[in-house]
Structure formats: C-alpha cells, structure tokens
ZAMARGU-4260 file (C-alpha; in steps of 0.2 Angstrom, whole numbers, plus 5000, padded with zeros to 4 digits):
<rodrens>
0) 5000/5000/5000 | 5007/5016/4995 | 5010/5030/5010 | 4998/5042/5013 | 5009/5057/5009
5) 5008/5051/4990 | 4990/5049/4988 | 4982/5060/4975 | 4967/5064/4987 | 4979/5073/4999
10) 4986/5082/4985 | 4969/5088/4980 | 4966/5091/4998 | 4983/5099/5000 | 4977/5111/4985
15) 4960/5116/4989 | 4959/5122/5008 | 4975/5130/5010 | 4968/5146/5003 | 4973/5165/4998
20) 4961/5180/4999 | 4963/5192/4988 | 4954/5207/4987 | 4954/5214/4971 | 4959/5233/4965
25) 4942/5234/4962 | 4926/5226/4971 | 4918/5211/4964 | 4900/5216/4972 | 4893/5229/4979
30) 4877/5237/4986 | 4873/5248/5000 | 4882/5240/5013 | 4889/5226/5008 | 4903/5219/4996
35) 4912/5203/4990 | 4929/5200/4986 | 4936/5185/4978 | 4943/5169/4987 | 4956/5157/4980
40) 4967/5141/4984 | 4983/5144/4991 | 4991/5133/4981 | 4983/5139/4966 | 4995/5145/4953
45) 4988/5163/4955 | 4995/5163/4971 | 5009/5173/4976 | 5013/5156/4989 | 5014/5145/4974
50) 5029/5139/4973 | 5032/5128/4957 | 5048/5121/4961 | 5038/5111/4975 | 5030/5093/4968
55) 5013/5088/4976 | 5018/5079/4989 | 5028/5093/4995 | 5014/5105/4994 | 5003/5093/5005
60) 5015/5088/5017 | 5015/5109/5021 | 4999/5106/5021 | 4996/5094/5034 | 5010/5102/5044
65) 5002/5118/5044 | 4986/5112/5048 | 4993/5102/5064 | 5002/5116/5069 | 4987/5130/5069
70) 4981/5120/5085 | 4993/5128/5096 | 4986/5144/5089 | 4971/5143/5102 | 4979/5137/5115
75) 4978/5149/5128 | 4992/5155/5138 | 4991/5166/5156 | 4999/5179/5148 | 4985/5182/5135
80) 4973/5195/5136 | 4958/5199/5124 | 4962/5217/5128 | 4982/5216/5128 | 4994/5217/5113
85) 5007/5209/5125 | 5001/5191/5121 | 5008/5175/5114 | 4998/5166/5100 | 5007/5155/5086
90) 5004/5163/5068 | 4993/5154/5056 | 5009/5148/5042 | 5001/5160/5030 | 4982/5149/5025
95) 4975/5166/5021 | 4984/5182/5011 | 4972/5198/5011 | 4976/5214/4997 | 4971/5228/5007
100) 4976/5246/5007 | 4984/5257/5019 | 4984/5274/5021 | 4981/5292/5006 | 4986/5290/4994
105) 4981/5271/4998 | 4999/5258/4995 | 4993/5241/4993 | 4998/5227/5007 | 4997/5209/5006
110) 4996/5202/5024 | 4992/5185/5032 | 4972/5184/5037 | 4971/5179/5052 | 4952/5173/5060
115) 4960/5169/5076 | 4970/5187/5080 | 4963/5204/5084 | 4979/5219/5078 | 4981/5222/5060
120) 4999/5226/5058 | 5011/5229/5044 | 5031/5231/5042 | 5033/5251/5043 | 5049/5261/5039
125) 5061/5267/5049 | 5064/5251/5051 | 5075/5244/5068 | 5075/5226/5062 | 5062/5220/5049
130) 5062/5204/5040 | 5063/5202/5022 | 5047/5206/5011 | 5046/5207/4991 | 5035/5222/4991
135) 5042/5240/4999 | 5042/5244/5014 | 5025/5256/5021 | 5030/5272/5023 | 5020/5281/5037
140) 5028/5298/5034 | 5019/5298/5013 | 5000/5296/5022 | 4993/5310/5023 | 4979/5300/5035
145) 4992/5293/5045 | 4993/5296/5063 | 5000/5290/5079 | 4989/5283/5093 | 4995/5297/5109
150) 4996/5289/5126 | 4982/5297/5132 | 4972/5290/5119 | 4957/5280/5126 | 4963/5266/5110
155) 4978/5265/5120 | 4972/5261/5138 | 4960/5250/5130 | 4973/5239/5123 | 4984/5242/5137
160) 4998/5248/5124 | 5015/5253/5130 | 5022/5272/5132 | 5039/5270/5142 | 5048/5284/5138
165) 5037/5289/5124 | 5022/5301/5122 | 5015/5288/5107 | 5007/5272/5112 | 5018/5257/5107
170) 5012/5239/5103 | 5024/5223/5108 | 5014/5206/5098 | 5024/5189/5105 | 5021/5172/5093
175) 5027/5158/5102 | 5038/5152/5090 | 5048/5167/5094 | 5044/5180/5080 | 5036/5197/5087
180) 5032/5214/5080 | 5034/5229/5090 | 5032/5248/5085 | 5017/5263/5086 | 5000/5260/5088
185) 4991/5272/5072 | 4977/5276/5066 | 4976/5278/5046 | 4961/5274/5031 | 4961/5255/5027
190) 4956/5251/5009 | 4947/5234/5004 | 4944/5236/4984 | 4946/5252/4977 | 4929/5262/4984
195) 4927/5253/5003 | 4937/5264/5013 | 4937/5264/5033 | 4945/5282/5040 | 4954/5282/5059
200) 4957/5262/5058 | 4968/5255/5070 | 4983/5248/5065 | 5001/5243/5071 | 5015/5252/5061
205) 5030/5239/5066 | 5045/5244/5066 | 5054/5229/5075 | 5048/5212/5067 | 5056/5196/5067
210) 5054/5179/5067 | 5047/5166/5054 | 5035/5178/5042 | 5035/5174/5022 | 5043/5188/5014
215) 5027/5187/5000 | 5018/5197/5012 | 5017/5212/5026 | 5010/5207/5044 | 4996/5201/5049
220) 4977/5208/5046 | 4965/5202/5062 | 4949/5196/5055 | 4945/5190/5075 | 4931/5194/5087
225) 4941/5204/5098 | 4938/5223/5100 | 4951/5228/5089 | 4949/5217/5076 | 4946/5223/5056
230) 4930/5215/5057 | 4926/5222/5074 | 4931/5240/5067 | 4920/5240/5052 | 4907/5232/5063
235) 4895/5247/5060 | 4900/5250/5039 | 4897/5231/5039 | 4883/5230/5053 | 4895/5216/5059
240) 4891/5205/5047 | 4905/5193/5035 | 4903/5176/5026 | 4911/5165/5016 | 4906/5149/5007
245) 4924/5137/5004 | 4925/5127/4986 | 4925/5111/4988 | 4941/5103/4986 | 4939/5092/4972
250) 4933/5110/4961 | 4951/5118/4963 | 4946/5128/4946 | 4930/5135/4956 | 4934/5153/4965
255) 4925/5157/4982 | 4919/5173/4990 | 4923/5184/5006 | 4908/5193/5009 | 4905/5207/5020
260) 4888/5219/5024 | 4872/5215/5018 | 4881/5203/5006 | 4883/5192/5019 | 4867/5188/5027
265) 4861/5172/5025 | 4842/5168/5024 | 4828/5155/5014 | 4827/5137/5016 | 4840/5126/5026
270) 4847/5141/5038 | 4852/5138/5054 | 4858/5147/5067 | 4869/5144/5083 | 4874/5156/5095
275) 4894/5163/5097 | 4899/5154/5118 | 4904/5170/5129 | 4921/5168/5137 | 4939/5172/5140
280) 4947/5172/5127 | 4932/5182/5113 | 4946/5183/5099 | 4941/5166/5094 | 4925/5163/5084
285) 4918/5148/5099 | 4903/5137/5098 | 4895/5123/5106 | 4892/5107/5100 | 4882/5098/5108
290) 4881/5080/5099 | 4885/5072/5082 | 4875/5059/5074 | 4880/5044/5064 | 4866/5039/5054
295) 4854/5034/5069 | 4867/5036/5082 | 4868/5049/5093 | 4883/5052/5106 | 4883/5068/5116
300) 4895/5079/5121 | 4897/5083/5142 | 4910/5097/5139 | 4893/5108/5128 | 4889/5112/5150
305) 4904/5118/5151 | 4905/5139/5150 | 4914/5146/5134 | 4910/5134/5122 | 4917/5117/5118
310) 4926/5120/5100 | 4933/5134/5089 | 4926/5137/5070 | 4941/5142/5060 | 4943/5144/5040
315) 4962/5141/5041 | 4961/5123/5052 | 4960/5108/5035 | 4954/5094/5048 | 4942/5093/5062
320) 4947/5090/5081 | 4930/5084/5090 | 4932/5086/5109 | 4939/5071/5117 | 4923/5064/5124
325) 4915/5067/5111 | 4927/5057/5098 | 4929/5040/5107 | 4910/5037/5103 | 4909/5044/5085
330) 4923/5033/5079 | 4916/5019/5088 | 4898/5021/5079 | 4909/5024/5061 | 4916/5007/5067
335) 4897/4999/5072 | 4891/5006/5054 | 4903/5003/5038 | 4905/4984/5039 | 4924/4986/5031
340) 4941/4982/5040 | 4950/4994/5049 | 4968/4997/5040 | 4979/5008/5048 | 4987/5027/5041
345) 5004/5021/5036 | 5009/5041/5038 | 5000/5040/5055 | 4991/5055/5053 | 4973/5049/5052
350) 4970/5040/5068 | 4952/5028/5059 | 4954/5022/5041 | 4945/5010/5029 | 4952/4995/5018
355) 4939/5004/5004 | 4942/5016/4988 | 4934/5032/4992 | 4925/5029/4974 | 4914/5017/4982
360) 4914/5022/4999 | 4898/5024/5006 | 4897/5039/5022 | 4883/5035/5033 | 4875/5053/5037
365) 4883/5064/5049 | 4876/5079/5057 | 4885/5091/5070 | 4870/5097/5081 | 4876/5114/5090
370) 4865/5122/5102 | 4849/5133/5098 | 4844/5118/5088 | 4857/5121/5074 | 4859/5104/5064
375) 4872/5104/5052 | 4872/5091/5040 | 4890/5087/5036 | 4893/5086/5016 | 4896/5067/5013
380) 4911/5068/4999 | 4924/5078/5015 | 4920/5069/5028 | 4930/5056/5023 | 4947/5057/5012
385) 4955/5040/5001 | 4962/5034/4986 | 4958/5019/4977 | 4964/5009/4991 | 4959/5018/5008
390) 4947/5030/5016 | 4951/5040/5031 | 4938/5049/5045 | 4945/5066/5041 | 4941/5069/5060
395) 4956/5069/5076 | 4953/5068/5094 | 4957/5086/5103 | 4966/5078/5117 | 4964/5084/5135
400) 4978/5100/5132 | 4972/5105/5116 | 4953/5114/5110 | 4942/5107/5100 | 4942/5114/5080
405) 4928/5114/5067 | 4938/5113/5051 | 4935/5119/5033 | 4932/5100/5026 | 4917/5099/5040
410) 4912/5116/5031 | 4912/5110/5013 | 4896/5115/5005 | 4892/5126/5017 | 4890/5145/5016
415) 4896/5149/5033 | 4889/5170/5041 | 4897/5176/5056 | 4885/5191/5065 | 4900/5199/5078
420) 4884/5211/5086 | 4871/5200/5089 | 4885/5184/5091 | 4878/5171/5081 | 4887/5160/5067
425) 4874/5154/5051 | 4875/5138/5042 | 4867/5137/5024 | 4869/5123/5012 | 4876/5127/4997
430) 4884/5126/4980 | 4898/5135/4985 | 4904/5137/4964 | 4891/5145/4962 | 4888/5155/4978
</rodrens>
C-alpha cells in the first residue's frame, strides 16, 4: 500500500483548503452596505505562495503540517489577554493572504488573514529590524491620513499599549515560536477594493519584526472577534456581518467569496443558526456542540455544559478536532456502521481508516448538532478522504491540552455568516461554485 503522503486525494486536499484572499483593486460586488471580494486556493498557481519548484507531495506535506500546527494557535496561555497586545499566539503559516490598502494616497499590502487574531499590523519604515518582504516597505511619513495613537488616547488604555519613555502608544505582539512585532499604535484609512474605505482604523506600524513571516507578504490583518479586530472596526459600515462559502476541494478551478455587509446575510430554506459561547478568550469565533449523529446514532458531548463553548470554528484549520469525549463514541459508531476492515494510516496521521476506495465508499449521514437547535448536515464527499485503496475519518481527537476545532472540510458546501453584534454564526447549504 502506497503511504499516505503520496495519495492523489491529499494532493487535492493539499490544493484546495489552503487558501489566499485576495481582494481585488476593484470590488467584485457591491450594494449599499455590503461587498464581496474573491477567494482562492493557496496553492493555486495565481498565488503569490505557489511555489512551482515544489511537487505535490511537497505542497501537501506543508499542508498537513500547517494544519497540525494551527492547534497551538488557540491554546491559551496566562499571559494572553483579549484586551492586551502583549500576548503569545502562534501565527497561522500563512492559509490566508488579504490585498488591502493602507493609508492616502492608499499603497497596497498583502498580509496574512488571520480569524483567530485581533491587531492588523504591517512592516513600517524606519525600520529597527524587519524581515525580508518582496514588496516596499510602508512608509508612514507619505500618508497623509496617518497618525500615531497618543498615550492618552482611550485606543491606547484600552489595549493596554505601552508608552515607556514615549508620548506615542507602542504595541509589543509575541508568537510563540519566537517572531514578534513591535512599533506605534496608528490610526490611518484601510482600503478593501478600490471604493470601501474605513478612515481612523487601528493599526500597528512595526517597526521591529522578526521571526518566521514569508517575505510574500506584510504582517498580519486580524479578522478576530476581539475589540480591535478589522471586522470588529468596520462592525458598524458592515453591521457586523461577514461570510464565506469554501470550494470544495475536488473544484480547485472554482473561486470562492469573502463577503462582507448585507452581502453576507444568509436567509431562505435550510438556515440555521447557533449562537457565538461568551468567554475568555472572545478573539476566537467559539461554539458549542452539543452532539454528532452517525446515521441513527447519537453520542453527546458533556463538555457543551461547560462555559465558553466546547470548540473553535476556524477557516484556516484543514481537519476537524472533536472534543475528546465526544470522539471515542463517534469513531466507535463509524466502526458499528461501515461493515469494512480497519487498516491503519501508514503516515500516521489519520487516527480511523478503511480497507475501501473512496470511489465506492459509502458515508453514513453525519450531522453536528450545536446548540439553539442548529443541525448541520456534514457534506458526505469531506467527511471522509481516500484513494483507490483507503478511506480515512477526516476527524482527530482534541486531546485533553488542546481545544476542540471545526475545520474547513466539515464546512464544505456550506455557506458559513458570522454576525459579531448579535453573536451568532449561520450555516446554509450550498453550492459553493456558484455562491
């Protein structure tokens, strides 16, 4: 049997869900108060990631590393505050690029998008120590929008930003791999497209960056639920609202959409709605899942009582990560209900697979049931992954250290609409080609 890292389905998977947002110099929709801009693969040769001296198993072992490795991203440490630039959070290996705009006249800026982090920063001249990036520098001094955040400044107490020995309010952002960016907390117009501009947004202007960035982009753009998040900012020009809807895999042609505003409200037959779990750490899209079905099997969850939530929803994370009670039973009912011989992952990363070609693998139905009565069919075709030899549960037990994620397979075919004001995440089934 051949090793998983050569399989041609992980290849496609490998391709499709590690994804780049692009926002366009000019807006694919728009009305009133909503817009769209375009999604695509991060592989894709349209990508400023694609790398073609790479073969396809190279691309999908990054892959899968990169999806492991975005767990320690919510873990949380004592250190980390909602409120606090001071924190230590592991950055995402760049799933997600977004064009945007900083400052008049507005210069373009490709930074990592990142659903899991609240400040939008970018690599700023003068520079004390910045890593290597293709595109120039930003320089502050040629915006005529640009100003520093004053000590004073209630955007500065708020964030609990530093001003030892200086009048401007300073940032420090730790990653726990080491990298870090430090300089002045500002306020300058952000750009998506070439007419949505947002005046007085808060950004970090670093000045000191390290660490392990790719030098194809500029910083990080927090797309988080904290405070100080982009989306949080524009909550009131977007009335909080953004989607997306992610290709399916096996479509790597098809584009998707980011969608923000009235674009993004999600309505008509086959909604459901959960609410967003309250707790600590509010950065992180949280919800709760109650129970997951296997065909007639049920198996519920005893950490949905807890407070906070149970698991994380994230764009960026390629497999799911069920909370540990919850896991044990779903594999067991898996087991109870496709009458084929267990094989083991000879790459020992899938943890249940099947002596079955994934062209005639049959998926009992399996619906994640969060709370407020929000049954979310899982799409068949990504629930499972294969070749012509092997299917594999495209699921992972959490662990006791580690939270609980709801990955962007288990979201295939599913338009996905996050409200941050009145805290709810929406689930739609849908042809996401053609969404």
């Amino acid at each position: 049997m051949a090793p998983l890292h050569s399989l041609p389905y992980l290849v496609a998977l490998a391709a499709a869900f590690s994804i780049v947002i692009l926002c366009s110099l000019s807006l694919i929709e728009a009305s009133n108060d909503g817009f769209s801009v375009e999604l695509m693969h991060r592989d894709s040769p349209k990508s400023p990631f694609y790398d073609p001296s790479e073969t396809p198993q190279q691309r999908l072992a990054n892959a899968l590393r990169r999806s492991i490795n975005r767990v320690n991203h919510f873990r949380p440490t004592s250190s980390f505050s909602t409120n606090a630039l001071d924190s230590k959070i592991i950055p995402n290996g760049g799933e997600y690029l977004m064009q945007y705009a900083v400052g008049t006249p507005p210069v373009q800026v490709l930074g990592i998008a990142d659903t899991g982090s609240d400040l939008t920063w970018l690599q700023c001249t003068p520079c004390t120590d910045c890593y290597k990036q293709i595109d120039p520098i930003f320089d502050p001094a040629k915006s005529s929008t640009y100003k520093k955040v004053p000590c004073s400044a209630p955007q500065c107490t708020a964030i609990s930003g530093r001003c030892v020995g200086s009048n401007n309010c300073l940032y420090i952002i730790s990653y726990g791999d080491g990298s870090s960016s430090g300089g002045d907390l500002a306020l300058d117009t952000v750009t998506l497209g070439s007419t949505a501009r947002f005046p007085q947004t808060i950004i970090g202007c670093g000045h000191d960056n390290t660490g392990r960035f790719s030098n194809k982009g500029s910083g990080i753009v927090g797309l988080g639920g904290g405070a100080i998040s982009l989306v949080s900012q524009l909550s009131t020009s977007i009335a909080g609202k953004f989607s997306y809807c992610l290709v399916p895999f096996d479509k790597p042609d098809a584009t998707s959409k980011l969608n923000f505003g009235t674009n993004a409200v999600l309505s008509g037959p086959g909604t459901v709605t959960t609410p967003l779990a309250t707790g600590e750490y509010d950065v992180y899209y949280t919800l709760t899942l109650e129970a997951i079905s296997v065909g007639p099997t049920k198996i519920t969850s005893t950490s949905a009582k807890a407070e906070g939530g149970n698991i994380v929803i994230d764009s960026g994370t390629t497999l799911t990560l069920l909370p540990s009670d919850l896991y044990t039973g779903f594999a067991e009912a898996l087991k109870a209900q496709i009458k084929l011989a267990v094989v083991d992952d000879p790459n020992k990363t899938f943890k249940l697979c099947f002596d079955s070609p994934q062209s005639t693998f049959k998926v009992p139905t399996i619906i994640a049931h969060f709370t407020g009565g929000a049954d979310v069919t899982l799409s068949a075709p990504y629930t499972f992954v294969g070749d012509e030899t092997i299917s594999c549960m495209a699921f992972l037990p959490a662990g006791d250290d580690s939270i609980a994620i709801f990955g962007n397979l288990a979201q295939a075919d599913q338009l996905v609409g996050y409200d941050i004001v009145k805290k709810t995440v929406s689930f739609k089934p849908t042809d996401c080609t053609k969404a």
